[in-house]
C-alpha positions as CSV (number, residue, x, y, z in Angstrom):
1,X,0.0,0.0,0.0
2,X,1.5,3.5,-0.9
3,X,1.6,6.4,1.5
4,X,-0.2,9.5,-0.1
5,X,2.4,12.3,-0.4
6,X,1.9,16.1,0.1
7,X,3.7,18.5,-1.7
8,X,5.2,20.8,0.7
9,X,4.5,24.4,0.0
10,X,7.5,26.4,-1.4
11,X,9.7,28.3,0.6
12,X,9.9,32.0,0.0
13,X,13.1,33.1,-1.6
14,X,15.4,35.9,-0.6
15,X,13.6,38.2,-3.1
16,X,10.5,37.6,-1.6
17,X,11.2,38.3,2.0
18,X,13.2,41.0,1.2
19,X,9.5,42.6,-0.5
20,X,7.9,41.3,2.5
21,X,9.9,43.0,4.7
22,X,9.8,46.3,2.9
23,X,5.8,46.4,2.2
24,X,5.4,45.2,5.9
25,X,7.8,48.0,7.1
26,X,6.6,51.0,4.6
27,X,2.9,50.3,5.9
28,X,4.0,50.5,9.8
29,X,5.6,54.1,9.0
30,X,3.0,54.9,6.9
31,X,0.6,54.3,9.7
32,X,2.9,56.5,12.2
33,X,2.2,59.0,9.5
34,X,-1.3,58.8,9.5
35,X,-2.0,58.4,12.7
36,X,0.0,61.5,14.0
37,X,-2.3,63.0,11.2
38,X,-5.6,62.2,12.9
39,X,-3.6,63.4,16.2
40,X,-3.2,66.5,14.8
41,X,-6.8,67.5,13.1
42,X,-8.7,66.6,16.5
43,X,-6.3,68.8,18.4
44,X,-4.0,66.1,20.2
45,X,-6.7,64.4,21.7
46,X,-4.5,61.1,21.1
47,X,-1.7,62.1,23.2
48,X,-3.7,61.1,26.2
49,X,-3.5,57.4,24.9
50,X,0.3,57.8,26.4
51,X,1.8,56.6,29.6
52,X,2.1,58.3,32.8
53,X,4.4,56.4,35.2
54,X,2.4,53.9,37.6
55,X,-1.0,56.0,36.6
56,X,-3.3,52.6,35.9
57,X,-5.5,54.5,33.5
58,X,-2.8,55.0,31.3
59,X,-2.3,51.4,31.7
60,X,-3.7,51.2,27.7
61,X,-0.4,53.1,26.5
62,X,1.2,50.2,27.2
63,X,0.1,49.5,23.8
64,X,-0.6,52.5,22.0
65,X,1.9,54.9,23.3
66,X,4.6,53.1,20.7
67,X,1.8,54.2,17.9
68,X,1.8,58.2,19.0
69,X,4.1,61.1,18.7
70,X,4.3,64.3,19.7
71,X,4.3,65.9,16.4
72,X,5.3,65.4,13.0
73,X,8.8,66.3,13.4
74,X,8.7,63.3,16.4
75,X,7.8,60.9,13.7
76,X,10.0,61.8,11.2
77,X,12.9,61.3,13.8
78,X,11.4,57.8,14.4
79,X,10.3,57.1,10.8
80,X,14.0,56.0,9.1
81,X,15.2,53.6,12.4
82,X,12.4,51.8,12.9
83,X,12.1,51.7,9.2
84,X,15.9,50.6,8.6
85,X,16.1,48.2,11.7
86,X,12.8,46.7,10.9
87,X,13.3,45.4,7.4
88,X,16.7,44.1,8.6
89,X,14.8,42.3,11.5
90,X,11.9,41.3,9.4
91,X,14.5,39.6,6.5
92,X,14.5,36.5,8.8
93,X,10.5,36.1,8.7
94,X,7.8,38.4,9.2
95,X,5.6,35.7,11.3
96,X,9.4,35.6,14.1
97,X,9.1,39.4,13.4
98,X,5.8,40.3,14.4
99,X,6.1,37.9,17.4
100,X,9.5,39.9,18.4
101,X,7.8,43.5,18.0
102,X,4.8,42.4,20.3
103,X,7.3,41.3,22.8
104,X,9.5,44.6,22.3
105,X,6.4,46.6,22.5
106,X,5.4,44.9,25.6
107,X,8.7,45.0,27.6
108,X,9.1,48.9,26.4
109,X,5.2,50.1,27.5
110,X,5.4,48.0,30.7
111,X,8.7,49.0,31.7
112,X,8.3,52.1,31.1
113,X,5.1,52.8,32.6
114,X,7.2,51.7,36.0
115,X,9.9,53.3,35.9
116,X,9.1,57.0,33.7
117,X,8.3,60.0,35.8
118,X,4.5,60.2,37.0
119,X,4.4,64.3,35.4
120,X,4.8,63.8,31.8
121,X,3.1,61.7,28.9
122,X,5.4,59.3,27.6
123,X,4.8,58.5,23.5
124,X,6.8,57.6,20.6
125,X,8.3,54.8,18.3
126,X,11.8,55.6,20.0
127,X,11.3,52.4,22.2
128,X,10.5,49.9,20.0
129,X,13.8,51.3,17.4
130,X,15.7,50.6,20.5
131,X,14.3,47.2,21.0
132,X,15.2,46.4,17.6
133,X,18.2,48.0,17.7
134,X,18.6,45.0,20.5
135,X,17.6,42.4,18.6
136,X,19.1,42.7,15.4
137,X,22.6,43.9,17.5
138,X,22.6,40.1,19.5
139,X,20.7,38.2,17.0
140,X,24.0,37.3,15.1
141,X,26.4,36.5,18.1
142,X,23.2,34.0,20.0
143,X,22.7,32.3,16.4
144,X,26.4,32.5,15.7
145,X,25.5,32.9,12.0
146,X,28.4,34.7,10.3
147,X,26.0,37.4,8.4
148,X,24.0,37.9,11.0
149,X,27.1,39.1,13.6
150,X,28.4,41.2,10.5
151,X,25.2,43.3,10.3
152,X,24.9,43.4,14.2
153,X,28.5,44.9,14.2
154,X,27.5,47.2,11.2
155,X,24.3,48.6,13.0
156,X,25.7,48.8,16.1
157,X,29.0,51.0,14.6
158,X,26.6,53.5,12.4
159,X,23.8,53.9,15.4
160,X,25.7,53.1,18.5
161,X,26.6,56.5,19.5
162,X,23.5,58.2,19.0
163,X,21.6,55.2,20.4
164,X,24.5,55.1,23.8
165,X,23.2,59.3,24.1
166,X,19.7,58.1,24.0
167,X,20.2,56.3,27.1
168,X,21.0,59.2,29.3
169,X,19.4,61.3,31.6
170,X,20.3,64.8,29.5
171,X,17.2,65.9,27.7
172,X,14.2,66.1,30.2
173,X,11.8,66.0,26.7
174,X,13.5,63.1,25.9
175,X,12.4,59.5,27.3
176,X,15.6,57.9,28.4
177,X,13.3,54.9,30.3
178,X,11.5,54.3,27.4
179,X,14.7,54.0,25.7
180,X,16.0,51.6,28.0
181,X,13.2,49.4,28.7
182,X,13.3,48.9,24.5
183,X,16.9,48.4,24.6
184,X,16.2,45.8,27.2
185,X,13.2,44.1,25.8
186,X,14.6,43.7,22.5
187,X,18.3,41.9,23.7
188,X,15.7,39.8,25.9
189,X,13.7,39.0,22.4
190,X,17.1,38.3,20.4
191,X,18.0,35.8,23.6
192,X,13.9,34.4,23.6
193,X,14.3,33.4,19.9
194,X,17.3,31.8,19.3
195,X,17.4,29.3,17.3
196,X,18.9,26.4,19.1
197,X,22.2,24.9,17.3
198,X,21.6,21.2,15.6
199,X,22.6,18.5,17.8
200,X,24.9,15.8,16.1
201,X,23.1,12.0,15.8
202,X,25.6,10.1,18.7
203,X,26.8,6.5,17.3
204,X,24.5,3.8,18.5
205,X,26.4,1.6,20.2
């Protein structure tokens, strides 16, 4: 008796992913766009979808917060980062992708919502580019893949400076927790996801 067989579905080639990746990332900025858009017709009425530190009714920006900006100039600062890092993030599979934002997103709005001042709204993108900034940065070295640690390197020389500035305390306007708390959230990610190295058969004896 034969066994049936299935034909496996192909698997997407470099060309594909790479228009994955960019569609996927040029529609989150896009939105960014449009959303600070409908922020600004109705008079800011979304900035009170941020976070206020340890306020539980802003317990919501946990979510949207990484959505809203204060300003089109805020996005703009956000828009090339997130858009960069993401389709360099996104090149190893949108479905590993999307799971890693919602983890970065999570670990960035709950963090911050402890440890960011109680007297200010905290919005903005900036968390989740750090958490990728993370991720792609440690990817390479946890999965030891050669390309992977080259591009890590490469981001981490071109945006390590400006990223390292991010991180202090010198700009009140400027979310340095939020900053961190992505930072964090996205090595934590890179760690979560790695792909575990293949085992060699032993010898039955």
């Amino acid at each position: 008796m034969s066994t049936p067989t299935t034909t496996a579905e192909p698997a997407w080639s470099r060309t594909d992913r790479a228009k994955a990746a960019a569609q996927l990332m040029l529609g989150w900025v896009a939105l960014l766009w449009l959303i600070e858009a409908v922020d600004y017709a109705t008079g800011h009425a979304l900035d009170a979808y941020g976070i206020v530190g340890r306020d539980p009714d802003t317990l919501t920006g946990v979510l949207t917060g990484s959505f809203l900006h204060y300003g089109f100039d805020h996005v703009a600062s956000n828009s090339v980062p997130l858009l960069v890092l993401g389709f360099i993030a996104a090149l190893s599979g949108i479905r590993r992708f999307l799971a890693a934002c919602v983890l970065i997103v999570l670990a960035d709005g709950i963090g911050t919502w402890l440890i960011a001042p109680s007297d200010g709204v905290t919005l903005g993108a900036s968390g989740v580019v750090y958490g990728l900034f993370g991720y792609v940065v440690v990817r390479g070295f946890v999965e030891r893949r050669v390309l992977g640690i080259l591009v890590g390197v490469a981001v981490a020389a071109y945006w390590g400076g400006t990223f390292f500035l991010g991180l202090l305390p010198l700009d009140p306007t400027i979310s340095w927790q939020g900053h961190l708390c992505g930072l964090l959230g996205g090595v934590l990610t890179a760690l979560y996801y790695r792909r575990p190295t293949p085992r060699q058969a032993a010898p039955l004896s």
